[in-house]
MARDREN-752390 format. One record per residue (C-alpha): residue in three letters; y, x, z. Coordinates in steps of 0.001 Angstrom, whole numbers. Each point is the difference from the previous one (the first is absolute). Layout:
// MARDREN-752390
+--------+---------+---------+---------+
! residu !   north !    east !      up !
+--------+---------+---------+---------+
!    ala !       Y !       X !       Z !
...
+--------+---------+---------+---------+
END
This chain:
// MARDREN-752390
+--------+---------+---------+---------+
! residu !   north !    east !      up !
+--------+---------+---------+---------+
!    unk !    2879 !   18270 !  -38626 !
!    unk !   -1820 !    -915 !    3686 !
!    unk !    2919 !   -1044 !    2275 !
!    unk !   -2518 !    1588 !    3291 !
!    unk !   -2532 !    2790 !    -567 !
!    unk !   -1811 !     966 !    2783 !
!    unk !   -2922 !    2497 !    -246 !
!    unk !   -2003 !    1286 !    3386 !
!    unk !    3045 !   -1513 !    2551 !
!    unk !    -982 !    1050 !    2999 !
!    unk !    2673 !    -707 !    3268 !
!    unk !   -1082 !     456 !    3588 !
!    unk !    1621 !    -166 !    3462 !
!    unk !   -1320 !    2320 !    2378 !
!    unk !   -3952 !    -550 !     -68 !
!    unk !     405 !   -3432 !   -1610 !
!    unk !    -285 !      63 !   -3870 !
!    unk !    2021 !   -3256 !    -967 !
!    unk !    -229 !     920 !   -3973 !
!    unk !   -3616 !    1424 !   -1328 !
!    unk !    -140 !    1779 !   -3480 !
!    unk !    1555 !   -3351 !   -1941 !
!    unk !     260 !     256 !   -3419 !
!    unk !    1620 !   -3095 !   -2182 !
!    unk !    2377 !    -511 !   -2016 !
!    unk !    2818 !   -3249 !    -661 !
!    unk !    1300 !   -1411 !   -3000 !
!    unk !    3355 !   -1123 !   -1174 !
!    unk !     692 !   -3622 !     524 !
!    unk !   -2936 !   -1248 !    2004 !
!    unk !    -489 !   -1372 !    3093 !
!    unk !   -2706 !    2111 !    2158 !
!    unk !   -1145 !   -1386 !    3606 !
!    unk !    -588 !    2681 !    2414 !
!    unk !   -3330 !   -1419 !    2115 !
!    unk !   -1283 !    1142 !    3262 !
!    unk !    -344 !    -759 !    3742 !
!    unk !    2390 !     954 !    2538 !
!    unk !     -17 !    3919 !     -12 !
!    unk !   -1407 !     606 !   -3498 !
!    unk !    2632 !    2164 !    -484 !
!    unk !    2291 !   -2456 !   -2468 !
!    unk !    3478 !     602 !    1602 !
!    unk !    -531 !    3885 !      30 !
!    unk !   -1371 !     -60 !   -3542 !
!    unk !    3332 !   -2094 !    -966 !
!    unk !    2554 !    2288 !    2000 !
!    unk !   -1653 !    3073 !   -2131 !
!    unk !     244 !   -1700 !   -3314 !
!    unk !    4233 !   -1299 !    1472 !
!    unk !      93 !    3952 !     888 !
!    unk !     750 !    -473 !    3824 !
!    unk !   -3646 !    2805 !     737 !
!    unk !   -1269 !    2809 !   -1774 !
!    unk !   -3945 !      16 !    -451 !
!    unk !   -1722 !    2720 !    1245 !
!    unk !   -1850 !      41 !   -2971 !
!    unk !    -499 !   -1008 !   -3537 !
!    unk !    2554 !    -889 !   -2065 !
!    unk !    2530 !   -3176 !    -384 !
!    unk !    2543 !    -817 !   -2922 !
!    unk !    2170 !   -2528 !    -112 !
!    unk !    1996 !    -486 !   -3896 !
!    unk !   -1303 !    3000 !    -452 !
!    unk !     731 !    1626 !    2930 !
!    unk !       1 !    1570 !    3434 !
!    unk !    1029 !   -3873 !    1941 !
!    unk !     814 !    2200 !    3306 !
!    unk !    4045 !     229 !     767 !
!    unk !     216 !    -652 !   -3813 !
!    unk !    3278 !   -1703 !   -1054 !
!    unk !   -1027 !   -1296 !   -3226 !
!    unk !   -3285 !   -1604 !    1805 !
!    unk !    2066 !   -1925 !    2776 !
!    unk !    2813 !    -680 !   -2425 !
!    unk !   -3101 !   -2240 !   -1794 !
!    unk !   -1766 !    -967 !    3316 !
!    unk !     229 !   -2433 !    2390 !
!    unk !   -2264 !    -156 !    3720 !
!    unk !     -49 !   -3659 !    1968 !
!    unk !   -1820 !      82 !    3108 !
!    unk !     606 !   -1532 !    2855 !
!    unk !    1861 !    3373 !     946 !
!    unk !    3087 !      15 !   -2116 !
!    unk !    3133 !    1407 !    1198 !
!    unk !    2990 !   -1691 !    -817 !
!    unk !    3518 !    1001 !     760 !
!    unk !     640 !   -1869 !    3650 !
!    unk !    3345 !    -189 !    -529 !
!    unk !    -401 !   -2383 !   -2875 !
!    unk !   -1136 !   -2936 !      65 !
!    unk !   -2098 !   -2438 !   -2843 !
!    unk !    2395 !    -404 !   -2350 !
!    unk !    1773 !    3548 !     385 !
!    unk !   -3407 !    1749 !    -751 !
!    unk !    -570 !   -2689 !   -3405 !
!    unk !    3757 !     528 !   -1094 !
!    unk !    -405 !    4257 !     304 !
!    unk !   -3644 !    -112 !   -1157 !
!    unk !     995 !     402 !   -3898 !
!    unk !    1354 !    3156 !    1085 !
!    unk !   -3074 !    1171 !     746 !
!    unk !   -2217 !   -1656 !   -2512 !
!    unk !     196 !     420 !   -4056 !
!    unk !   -1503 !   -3078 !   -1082 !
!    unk !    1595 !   -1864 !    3064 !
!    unk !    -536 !   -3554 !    -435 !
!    unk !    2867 !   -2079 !    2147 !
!    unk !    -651 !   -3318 !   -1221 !
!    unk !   -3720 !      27 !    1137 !
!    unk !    1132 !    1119 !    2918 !
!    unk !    1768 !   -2409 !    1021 !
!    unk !   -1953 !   -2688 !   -1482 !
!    unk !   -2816 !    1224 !    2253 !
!    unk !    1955 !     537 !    2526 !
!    unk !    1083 !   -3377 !     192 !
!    unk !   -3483 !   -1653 !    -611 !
!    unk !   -1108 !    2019 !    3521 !
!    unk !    2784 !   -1484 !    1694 !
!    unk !    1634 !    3200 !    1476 !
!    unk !    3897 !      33 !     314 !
!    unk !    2066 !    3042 !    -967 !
!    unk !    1253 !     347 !    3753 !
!    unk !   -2729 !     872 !    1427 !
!    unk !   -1448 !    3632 !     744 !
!    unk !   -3588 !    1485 !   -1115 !
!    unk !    -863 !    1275 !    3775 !
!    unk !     684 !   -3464 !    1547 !
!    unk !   -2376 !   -2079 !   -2571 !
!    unk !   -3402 !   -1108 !     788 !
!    unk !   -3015 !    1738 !   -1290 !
!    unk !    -454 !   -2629 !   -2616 !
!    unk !    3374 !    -418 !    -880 !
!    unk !    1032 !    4118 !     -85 !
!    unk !   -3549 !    -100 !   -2525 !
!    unk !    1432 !   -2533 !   -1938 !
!    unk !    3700 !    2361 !    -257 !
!    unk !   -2057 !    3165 !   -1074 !
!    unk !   -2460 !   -1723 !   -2873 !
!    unk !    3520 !   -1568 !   -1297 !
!    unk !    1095 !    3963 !     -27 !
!    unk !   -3069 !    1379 !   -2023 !
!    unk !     479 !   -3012 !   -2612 !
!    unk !    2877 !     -52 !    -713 !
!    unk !     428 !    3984 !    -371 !
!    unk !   -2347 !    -160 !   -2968 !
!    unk !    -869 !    3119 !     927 !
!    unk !   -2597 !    1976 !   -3090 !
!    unk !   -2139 !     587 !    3110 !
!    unk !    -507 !   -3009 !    1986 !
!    unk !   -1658 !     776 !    3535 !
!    unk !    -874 !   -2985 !    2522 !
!    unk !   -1642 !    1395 !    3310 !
!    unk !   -1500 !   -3120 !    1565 !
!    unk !    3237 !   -1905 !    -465 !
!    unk !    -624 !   -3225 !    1018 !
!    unk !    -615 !    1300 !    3883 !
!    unk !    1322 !   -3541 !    1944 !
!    unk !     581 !   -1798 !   -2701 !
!    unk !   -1918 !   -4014 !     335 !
!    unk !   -2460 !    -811 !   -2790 !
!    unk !    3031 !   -1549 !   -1934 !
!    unk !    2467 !    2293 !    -384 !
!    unk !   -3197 !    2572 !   -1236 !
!    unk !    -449 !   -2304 !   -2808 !
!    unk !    3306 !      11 !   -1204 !
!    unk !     101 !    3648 !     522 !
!    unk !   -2980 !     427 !   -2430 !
!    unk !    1596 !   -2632 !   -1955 !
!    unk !    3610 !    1695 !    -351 !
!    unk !   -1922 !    3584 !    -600 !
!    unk !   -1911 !   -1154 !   -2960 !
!    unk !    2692 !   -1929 !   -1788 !
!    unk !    2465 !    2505 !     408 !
!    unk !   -2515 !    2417 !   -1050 !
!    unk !    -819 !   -2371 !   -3434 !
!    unk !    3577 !     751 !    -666 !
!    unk !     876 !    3456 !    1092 !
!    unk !   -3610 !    1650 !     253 !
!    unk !    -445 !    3520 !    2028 !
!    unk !   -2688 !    1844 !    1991 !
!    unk !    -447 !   -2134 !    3324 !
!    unk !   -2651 !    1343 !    2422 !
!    unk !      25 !   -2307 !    2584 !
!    unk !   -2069 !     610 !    3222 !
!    unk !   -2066 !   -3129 !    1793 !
!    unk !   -3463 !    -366 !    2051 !
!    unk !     738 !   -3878 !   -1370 !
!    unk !   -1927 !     373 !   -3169 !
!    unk !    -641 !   -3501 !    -600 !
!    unk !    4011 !    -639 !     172 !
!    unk !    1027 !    2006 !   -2686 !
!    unk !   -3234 !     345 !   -2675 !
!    unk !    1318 !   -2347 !   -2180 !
!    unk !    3575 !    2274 !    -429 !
!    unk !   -2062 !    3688 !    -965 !
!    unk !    -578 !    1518 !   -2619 !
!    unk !   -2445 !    2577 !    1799 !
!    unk !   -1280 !    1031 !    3331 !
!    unk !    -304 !    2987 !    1958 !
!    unk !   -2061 !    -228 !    2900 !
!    unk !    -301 !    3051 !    2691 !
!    unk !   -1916 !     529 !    2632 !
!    unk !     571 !    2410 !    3108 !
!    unk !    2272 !    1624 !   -2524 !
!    unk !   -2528 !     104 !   -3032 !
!    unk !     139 !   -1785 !   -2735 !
!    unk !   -2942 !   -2632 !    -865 !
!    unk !    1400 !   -2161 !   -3116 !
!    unk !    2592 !     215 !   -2192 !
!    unk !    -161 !   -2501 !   -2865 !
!    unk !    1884 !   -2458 !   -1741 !
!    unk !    -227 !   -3523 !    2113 !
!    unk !   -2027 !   -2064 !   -2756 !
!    unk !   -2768 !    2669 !    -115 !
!    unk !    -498 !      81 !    4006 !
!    unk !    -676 !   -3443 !    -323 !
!    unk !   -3249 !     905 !   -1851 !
!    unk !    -892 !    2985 !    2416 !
!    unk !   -2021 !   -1992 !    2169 !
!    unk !   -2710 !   -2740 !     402 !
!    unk !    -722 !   -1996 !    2780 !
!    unk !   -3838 !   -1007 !     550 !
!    unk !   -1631 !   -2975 !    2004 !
!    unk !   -3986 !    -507 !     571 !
!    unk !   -3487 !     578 !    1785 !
!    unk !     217 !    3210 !    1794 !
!    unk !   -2704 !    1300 !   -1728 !
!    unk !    1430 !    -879 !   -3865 !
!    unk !    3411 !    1906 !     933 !
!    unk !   -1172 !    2904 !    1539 !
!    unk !   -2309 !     772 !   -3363 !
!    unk !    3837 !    -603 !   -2037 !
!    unk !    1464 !    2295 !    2766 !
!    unk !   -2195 !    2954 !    -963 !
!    unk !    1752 !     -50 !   -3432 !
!    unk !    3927 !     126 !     852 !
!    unk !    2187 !    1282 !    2479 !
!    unk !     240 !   -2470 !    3221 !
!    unk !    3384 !    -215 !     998 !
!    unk !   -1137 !   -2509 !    2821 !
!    unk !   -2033 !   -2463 !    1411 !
!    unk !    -120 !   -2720 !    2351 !
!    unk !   -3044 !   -1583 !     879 !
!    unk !    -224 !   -3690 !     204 !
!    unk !   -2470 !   -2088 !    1582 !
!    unk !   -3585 !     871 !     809 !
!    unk !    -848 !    1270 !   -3754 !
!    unk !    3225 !    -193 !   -2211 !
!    unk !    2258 !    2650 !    -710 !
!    unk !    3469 !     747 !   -1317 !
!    unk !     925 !    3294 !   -1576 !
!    unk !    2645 !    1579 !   -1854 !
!    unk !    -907 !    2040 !   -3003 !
!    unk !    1986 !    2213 !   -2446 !
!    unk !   -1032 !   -1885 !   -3399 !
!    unk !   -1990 !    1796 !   -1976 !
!    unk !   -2746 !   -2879 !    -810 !
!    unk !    -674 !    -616 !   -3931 !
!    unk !     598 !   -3728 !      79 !
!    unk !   -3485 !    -855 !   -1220 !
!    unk !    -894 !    1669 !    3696 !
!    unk !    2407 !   -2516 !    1877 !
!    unk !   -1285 !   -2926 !   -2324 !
!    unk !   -3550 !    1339 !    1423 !
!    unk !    1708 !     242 !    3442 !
!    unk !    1138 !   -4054 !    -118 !
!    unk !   -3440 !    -859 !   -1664 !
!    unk !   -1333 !    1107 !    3904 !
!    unk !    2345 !   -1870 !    2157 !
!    unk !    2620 !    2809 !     308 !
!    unk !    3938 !   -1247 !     216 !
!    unk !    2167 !    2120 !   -1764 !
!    unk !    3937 !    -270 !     581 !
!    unk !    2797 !    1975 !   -1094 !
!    unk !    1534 !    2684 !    3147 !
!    unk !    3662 !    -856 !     901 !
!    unk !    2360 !    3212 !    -686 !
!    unk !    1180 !      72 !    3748 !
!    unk !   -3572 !    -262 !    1032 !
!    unk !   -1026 !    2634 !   -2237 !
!    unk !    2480 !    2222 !    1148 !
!    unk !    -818 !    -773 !    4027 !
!    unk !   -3996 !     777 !   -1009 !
!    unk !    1360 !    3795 !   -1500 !
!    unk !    1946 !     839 !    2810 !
!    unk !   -2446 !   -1149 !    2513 !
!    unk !   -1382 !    2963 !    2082 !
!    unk !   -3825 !   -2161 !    -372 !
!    unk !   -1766 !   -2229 !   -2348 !
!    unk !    -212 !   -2967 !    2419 !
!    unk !    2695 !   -2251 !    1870 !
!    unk !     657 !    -739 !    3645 !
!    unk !   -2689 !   -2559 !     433 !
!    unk !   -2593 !    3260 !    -307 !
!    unk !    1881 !     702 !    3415 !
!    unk !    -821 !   -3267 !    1394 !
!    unk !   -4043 !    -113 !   -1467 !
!    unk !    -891 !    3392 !    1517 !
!    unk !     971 !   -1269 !    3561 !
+--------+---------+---------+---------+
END
């Protein structure tokens, strides 16, 4: 059974369409980045699949069902964002001491073990924390809930480049040991690759990819040669983009659908073939043209 079915999700706001006609569905026990730019429409698509909007079309389910002011579905849920209310009245330690309350699989010691590792002290209140440090207080939250559906929107907002890699860390450890569906939101692809299991990548609210990590690292093909050689391999694949460097060399990105005798052919005339970088991959898809912003600089 899919823990997320979504077929033709459509939500918009007014004359803006954040959500286009998605259709996907999530597995139990895997961990699925959600890809895009800012305003791809990942935080609405996450607050329909939590149940805080109703789509204006298509359909959504949740454990098999309706997620929106279903108890079941946010008994079994749990939202970080950088937007989590917490009761003001309480402050750190309150909230971890009442959170089994609230959470089935409520896991105190991790908790506190994490909570100790991030250096925050049980007197001190969620509103008055730093960016970084309130961050740190949520992800702690959305571990240690163990939660059947996982959901991390962008949850390492003002957190330094340390404390995100013991975030990822912490999440796939305690994930080895007590695995769930985690969707967990970034635009920092190359942070968090190596902690997937697959990737779904939207644009302007559509969805262009959604495939398991290891085969995304085959989607693509970087080419390096004469002008002239790469622009006769161009006419047989789909360009994803290209950068031209030098007087008569040229880089482009290709979706890889060369035989390999044809790329043994390719490196037989000179052309450099390389592998395409996931977060690259996903920048070149989401990109609204094929080039990059030196094209700006070599039409002036």
């Amino acid at each position: 059974m899919n823990v997320v079915d979504c077929s033709g999700l459509t939500k918009t706001f007014g004359r803006t369409t954040a959500v286009k006609n998605l259709s996907f569905t999530l597995a139990p026990n895997k961990i699925t980045g959600l890809i895009g730019r800012n305003g791809a429409g990942k935080t609405t698509l996450l607050k329909l699949i939590a149940g805080y909007l109703l789509p204006n079309a298509g359909s959504i389910q949740v454990f098999s069902e309706n997620p929106f002011n279903n108890i079941k579905v946010s008994a079994n849920m749990i939202f970080v964002d950088e937007n989590m209310v917490l009761p003001a009245s309480m402050n750190l330690g309150e909230i971890l001491e009442s959170a089994g309350r609230f959470y089935a699989h409520w896991d105190h010691k991790l908790a506190v073990g994490l909570f100790t590792y991030f250096n925050l002290h049980p007197g001190q209140y969620h509103s008055k924390l730093s960016k970084g440090m309130r961050s740190a207080f949520n992800v702690i939250l959305g571990l240690a809930a163990h939660c059947p559906l996982t959901i991390f929107d962008e949850p390492t907002i003002g957190m330094d480049a340390a404390v995100r890699k013991d975030f990822y860390r912490a999440l796939l450890k305690d994930f080895m040991q007590c695995p769930r569906t985690v969707i967990l939101s970034s635009h920092l692809l190359n942070e968090i690759n190596d902690i997937l299991d697959d990737l779904l990548l939207i644009k302007d609210g559509e969805k262009c990819l959604h495939m398991p990590i290891d085969e995304l690292k085959e989607y693509a093909v970087g080419l390096q040669g004469k002008e002239e050689t790469i622009a006769k391999m161009a006419e047989k694949a789909e360009v994803l983009h290209r950068k031209k460097l030098g007087k008569d060399s040229v880089y482009i990105a290709v979706r890889n659908q060369f035989a390999e005798e044809e790329l043994h052919k390719a490196r037989l005339e000179g052309v450099a073939i390389s592998p395409v970088a996931a977060d690259d991959l996903c920048m070149y898809l989401t990109a609204r043209n094929k080039g990059g912003i030196d094209d700006v600089f070599d039409r002036n």
